[in-house]
C-alpha positions as CSV (number, residue, x, y, z in Angstrom):
1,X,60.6,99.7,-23.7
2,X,59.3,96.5,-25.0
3,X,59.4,95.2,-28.2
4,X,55.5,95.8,-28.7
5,X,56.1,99.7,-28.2
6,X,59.4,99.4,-30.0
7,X,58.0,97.9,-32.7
8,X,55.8,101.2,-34.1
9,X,58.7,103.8,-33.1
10,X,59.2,105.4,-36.8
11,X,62.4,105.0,-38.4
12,X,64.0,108.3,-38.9
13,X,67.5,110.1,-39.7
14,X,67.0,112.9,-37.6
15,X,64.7,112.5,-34.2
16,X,64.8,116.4,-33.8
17,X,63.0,116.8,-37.6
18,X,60.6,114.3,-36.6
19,X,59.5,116.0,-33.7
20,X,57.2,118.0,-35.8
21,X,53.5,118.6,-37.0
22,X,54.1,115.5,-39.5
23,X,56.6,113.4,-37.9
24,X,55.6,110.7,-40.7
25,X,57.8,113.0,-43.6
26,X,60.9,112.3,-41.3
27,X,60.8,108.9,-42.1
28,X,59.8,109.6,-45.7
29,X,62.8,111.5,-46.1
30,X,65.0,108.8,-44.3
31,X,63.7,106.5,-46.8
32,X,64.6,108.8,-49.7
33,X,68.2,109.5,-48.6
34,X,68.6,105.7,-48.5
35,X,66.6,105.4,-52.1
36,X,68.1,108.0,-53.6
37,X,72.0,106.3,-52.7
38,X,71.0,102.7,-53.7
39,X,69.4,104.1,-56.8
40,X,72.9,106.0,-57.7
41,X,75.2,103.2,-56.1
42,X,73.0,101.0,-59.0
43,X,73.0,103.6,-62.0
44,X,76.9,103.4,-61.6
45,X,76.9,99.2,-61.5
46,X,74.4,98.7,-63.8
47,X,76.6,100.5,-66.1
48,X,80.0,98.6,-65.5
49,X,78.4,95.5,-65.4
50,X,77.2,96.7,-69.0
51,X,81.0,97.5,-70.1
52,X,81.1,101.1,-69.2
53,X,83.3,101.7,-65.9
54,X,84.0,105.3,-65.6
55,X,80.4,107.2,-65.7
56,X,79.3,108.8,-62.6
57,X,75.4,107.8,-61.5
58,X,74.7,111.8,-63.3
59,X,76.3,110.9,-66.2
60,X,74.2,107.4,-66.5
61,X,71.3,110.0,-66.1
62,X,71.8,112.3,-68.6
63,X,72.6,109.0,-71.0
64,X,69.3,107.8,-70.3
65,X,67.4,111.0,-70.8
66,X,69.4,111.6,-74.0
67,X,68.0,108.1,-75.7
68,X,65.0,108.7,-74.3
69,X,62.5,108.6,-77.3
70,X,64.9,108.7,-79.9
71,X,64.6,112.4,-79.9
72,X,67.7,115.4,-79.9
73,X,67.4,117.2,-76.4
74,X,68.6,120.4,-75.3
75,X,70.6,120.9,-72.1
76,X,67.5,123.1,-70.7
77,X,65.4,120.0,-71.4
78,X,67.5,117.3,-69.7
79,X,67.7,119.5,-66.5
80,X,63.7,120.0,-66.6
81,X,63.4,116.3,-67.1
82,X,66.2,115.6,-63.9
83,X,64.8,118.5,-62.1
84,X,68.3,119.9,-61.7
85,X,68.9,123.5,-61.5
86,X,73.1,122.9,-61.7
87,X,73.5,123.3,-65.9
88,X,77.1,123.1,-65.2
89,X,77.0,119.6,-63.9
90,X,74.9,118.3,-66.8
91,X,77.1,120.1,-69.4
92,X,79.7,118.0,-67.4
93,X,78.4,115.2,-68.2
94,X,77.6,115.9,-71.7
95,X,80.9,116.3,-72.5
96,X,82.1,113.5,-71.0
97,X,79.3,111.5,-72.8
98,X,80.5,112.9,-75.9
99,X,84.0,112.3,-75.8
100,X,82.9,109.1,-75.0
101,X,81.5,108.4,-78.1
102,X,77.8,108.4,-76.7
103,X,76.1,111.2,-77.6
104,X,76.9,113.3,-80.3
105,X,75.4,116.9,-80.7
106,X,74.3,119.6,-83.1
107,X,73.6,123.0,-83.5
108,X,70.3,124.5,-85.1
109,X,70.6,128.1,-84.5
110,X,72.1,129.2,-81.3
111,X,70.6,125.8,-79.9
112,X,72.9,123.0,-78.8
113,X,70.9,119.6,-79.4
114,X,72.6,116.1,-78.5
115,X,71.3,112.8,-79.3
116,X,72.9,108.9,-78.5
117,X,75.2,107.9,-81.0
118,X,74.6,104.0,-82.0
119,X,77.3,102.9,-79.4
120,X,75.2,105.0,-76.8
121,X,71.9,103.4,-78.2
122,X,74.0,100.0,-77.2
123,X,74.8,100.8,-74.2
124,X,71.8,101.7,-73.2
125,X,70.0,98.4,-74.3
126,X,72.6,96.4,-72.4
127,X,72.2,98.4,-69.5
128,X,68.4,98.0,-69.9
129,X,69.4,94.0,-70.1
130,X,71.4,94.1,-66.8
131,X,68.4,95.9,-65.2
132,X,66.0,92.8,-66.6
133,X,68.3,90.4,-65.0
134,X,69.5,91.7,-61.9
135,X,66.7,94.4,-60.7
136,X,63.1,93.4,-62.4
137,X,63.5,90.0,-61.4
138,X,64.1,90.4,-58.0
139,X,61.2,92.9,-57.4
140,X,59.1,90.2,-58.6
141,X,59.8,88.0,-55.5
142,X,58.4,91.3,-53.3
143,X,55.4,90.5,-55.1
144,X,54.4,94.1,-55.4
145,X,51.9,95.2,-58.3
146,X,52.2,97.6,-61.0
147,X,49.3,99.6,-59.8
148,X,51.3,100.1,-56.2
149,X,54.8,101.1,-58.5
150,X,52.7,103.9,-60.7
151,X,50.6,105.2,-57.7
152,X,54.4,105.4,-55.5
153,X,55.4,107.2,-58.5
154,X,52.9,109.8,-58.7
155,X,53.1,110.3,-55.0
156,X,56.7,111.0,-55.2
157,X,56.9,113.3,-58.2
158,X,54.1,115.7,-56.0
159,X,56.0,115.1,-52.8
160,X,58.8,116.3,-55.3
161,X,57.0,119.4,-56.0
162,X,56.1,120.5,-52.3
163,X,59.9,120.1,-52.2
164,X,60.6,122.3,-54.6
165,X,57.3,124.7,-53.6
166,X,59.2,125.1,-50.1
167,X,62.5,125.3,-51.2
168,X,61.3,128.7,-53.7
169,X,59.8,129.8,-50.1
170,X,62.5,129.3,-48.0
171,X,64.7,131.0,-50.4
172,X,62.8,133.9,-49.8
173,X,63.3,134.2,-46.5
């Protein structure tokens, strides 16, 4: 084969799953296996390099969606938000965030609500500092534009949903 004809052969995890109707998903989901681990391998860096070592790429999750807005969330809210059907993990990580010192939680009825404590809120901000220095301003060198991040976005949040469409149908099978 010559590097011409090489040169279009898709990039793909599993050559048997891309012999398909849409071969093109193959190396969508090959690109989303790699994503998905470099996005983790960073939540879990980001966060040491902002003075907090022992939080697993989850917990750094459930951190963020905690401060997010300011507001209390329930644990049925952070798992909508993650799209995470495992409560147990996220309780997990609650827990751990709390014994950390930060999130704290409440009760208003039979409700459990947690919020970021202000060392949380800290950590947070110097993790969103890390990500300035050491993510942001590298993207800016691929020279990609904001319009191309938010339309990437939307296309993966409804890819995320036939996902999760096929996943109710295979169940059923």
């Amino acid at each position: 084969m010559s590097a011409q004809e090489n040169k279009h052969e898709p990039i793909v995890s599993s050559a048997h799953l891309a012999n398909s109707e849409l071969p093109e998903l193959s190396e969508i989901e090959f690109a989303m296996n790699i994503a998905v681990n470099s996005y983790q391998r960073w939540c879990v860096r980001a966060m040491t390099a902002s003075g907090v070592a022992d939080l697993s790429s989850l917990d750094v999750l459930v951190l963020h969606v905690v401060n997010h807005r300011a507001r209390a969330k329930r644990l049925a809210d952070i798992c909508l938000m993650l799209n995470l059907e495992d409560t147990h993990t996220v309780t997990y990580a609650l827990k751990k965030l709390e014994k950390s010192g930060f999130i704290a939680s409440t009760r208003q009825g039979k409700e459990k609500y947690s919020q970021t404590t202000e060392e949380g809120k800290k950590v947070c901000e110097r993790y969103r500092d890390i990500r300035e220095r050491c993510l942001i301003s590298s993207l800016e060198s691929l020279n990609i534009n904001r319009e191309d991040l938010t339309r990437l976005a939307g296309l993966l949040r409804a890819l995320s949903g036939q996902y999760d469409q096929a996943a109710r149908a295979a169940t059923s099978l």
